[in-house]
C-alpha positions as a Python dict, from the first residue, in 0.01 Angstrom:
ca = {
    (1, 'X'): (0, 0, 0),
    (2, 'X'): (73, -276, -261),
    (3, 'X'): (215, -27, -488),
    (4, 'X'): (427, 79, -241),
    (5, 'X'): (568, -255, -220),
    (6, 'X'): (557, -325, -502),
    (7, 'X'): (759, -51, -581),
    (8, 'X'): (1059, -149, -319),
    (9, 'X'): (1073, -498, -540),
    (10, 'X'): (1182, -314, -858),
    (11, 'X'): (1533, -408, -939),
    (12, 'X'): (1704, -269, -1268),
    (13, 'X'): (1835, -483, -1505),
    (14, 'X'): (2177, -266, -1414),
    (15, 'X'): (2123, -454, -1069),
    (16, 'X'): (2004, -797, -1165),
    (17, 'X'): (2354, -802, -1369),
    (18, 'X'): (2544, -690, -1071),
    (19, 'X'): (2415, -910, -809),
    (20, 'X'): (2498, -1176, -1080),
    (21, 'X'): (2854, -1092, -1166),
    (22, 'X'): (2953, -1061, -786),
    (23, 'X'): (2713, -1387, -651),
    (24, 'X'): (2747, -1590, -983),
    (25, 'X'): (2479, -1806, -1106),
    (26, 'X'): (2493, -2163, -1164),
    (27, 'X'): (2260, -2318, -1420),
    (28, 'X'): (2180, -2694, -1505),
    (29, 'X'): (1953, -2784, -1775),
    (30, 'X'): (1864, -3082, -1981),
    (31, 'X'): (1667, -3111, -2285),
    (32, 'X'): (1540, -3432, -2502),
    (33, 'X'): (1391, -3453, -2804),
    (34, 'X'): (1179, -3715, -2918),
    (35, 'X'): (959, -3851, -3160),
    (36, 'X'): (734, -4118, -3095),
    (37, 'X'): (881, -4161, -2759),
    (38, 'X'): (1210, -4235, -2895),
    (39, 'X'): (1485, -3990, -2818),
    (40, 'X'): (1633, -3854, -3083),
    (41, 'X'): (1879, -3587, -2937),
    (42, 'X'): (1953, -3545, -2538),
    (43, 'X'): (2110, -3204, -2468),
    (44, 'X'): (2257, -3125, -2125),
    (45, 'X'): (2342, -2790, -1981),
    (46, 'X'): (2574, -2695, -1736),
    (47, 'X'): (2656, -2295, -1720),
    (48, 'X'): (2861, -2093, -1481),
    (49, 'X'): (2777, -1772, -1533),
    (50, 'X'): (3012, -1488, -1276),
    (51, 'X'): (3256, -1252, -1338),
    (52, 'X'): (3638, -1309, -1392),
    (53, 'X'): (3741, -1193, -1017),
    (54, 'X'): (3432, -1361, -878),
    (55, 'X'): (3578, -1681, -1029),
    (56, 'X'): (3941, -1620, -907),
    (57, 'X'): (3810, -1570, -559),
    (58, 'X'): (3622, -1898, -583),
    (59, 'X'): (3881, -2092, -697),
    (60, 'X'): (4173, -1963, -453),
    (61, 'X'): (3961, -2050, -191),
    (62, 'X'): (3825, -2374, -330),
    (63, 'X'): (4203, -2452, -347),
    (64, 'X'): (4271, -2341, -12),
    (65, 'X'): (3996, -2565, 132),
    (66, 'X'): (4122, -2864, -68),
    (67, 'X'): (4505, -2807, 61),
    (68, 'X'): (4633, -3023, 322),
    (69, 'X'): (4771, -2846, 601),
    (70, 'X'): (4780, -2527, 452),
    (71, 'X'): (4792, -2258, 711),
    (72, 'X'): (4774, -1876, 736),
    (73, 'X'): (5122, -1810, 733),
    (74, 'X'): (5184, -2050, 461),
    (75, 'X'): (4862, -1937, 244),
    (76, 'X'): (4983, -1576, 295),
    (77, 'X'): (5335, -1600, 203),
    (78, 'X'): (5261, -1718, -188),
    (79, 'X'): (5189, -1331, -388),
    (80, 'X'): (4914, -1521, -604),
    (81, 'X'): (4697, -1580, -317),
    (82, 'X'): (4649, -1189, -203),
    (83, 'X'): (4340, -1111, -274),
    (84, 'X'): (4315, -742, -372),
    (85, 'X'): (4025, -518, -270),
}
């Protein structure tokens, strides 16, 4: 049985890499190097990792929320803000 279910976990890398390019993945990361416990170099990370419509979506609608009164109609009637399917 726990090969079985084992089995139903397997995701391709071919999946991993789509799940990431349509989700997006945010990573944060920081690194310090030190000798003697003085730091010597302090590194920090901050990677958006998606694909180029992924990120388009995100920010029309990011822009959308941050828009004062911005309605339907009015949202609708600019041709950048169509999102194609």
């Amino acid at each position: 049985m726990s090969q079985l279910a084992a089995k139903e976990k397997e995701v391709t890398l071919l999946d991993l890499l789509d799940r990431i390019l349509n989700k997006g993945v945010i990573l944060y990361g920081d690194v310090t190097l030190s000798v003697a416990d003085v730091d010597l170099v302090y590194l920090s990370l901050k990677v958006l990792l998606t694909s180029v419509e992924t990120a388009e979506k995100m920010k029309r609608a990011a822009s959308l929320r941050l828009e004062p009164g911005a309605g339907g109609a009015a949202a609708s009637s600019d041709p950048k803000m169509e999102i194609s399917s």
